[in-house]
C-alpha positions in Angstrom: -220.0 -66.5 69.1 -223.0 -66.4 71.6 -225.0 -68.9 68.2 -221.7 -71.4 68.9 -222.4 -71.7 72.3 -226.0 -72.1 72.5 -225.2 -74.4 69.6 -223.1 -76.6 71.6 -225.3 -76.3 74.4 -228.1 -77.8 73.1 -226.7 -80.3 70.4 -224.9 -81.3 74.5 -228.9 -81.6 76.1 -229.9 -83.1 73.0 -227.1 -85.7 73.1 -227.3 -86.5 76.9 -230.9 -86.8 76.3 -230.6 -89.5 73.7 -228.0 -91.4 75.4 -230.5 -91.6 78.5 -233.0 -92.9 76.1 -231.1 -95.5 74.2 -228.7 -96.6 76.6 -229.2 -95.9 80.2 -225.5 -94.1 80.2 -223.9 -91.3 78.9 -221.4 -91.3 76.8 -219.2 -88.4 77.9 -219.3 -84.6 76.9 -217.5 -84.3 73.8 -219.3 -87.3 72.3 -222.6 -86.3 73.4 -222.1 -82.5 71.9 -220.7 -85.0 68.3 -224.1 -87.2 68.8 -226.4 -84.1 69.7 -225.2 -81.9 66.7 -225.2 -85.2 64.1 -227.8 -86.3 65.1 -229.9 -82.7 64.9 -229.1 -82.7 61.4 -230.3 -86.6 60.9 -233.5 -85.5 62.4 -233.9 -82.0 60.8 -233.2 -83.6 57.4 -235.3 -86.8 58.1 -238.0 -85.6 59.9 -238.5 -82.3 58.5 -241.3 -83.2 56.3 -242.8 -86.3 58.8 -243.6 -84.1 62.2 -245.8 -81.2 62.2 -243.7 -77.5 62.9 -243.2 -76.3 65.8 -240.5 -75.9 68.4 -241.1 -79.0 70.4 -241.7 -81.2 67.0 -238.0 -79.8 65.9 -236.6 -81.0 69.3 -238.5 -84.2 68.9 -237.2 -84.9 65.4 -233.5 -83.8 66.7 -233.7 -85.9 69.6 -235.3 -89.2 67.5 -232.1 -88.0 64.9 -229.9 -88.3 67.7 -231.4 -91.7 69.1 -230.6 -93.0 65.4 -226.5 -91.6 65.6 -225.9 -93.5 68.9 -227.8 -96.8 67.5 -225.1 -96.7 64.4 -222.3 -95.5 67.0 -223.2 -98.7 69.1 -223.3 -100.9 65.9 -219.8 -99.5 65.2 -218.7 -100.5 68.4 -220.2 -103.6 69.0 -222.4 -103.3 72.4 -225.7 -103.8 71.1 
């Protein structure tokens, strides 16, 4: 239980976080937890093997995996 919540604690930073970088603007809390956990596993399964390890390389890869969820999500939905 206490894995869920630090879970959707994080993939929540890691959301926000990207939707600061991208946009300016968040995108609300549900969607951010949806873009912070995607997009973790966009960047753990595409950046594993292109950043060096470490715990601020896996945040960096999560948060660039992150960045590339909302660009899609905003392709989707037509703002940019």
């Amino acid at each position: 239980m206490v894995e869920l919540i630090v879970t959707l604690v994080i993939g929540c930073l890691i959301g926000w976080l990207a939707g600061k970088i991208f946009s300016g603007s968040g995108n609300g809390l549900i969607l951010n937890i949806i873009i912070g956990l995607v997009g973790s596993w966009v960047g753990n399964f595409t950046f594993n093997k292109l950043l060096p390890n470490g715990t601020i390389w896996h945040f960096v890869g999560c948060v660039l995996g992150a960045i590339l969820v909302l660009w899609i999500v905003s392709l989707i939905k037509g703002k940019k």
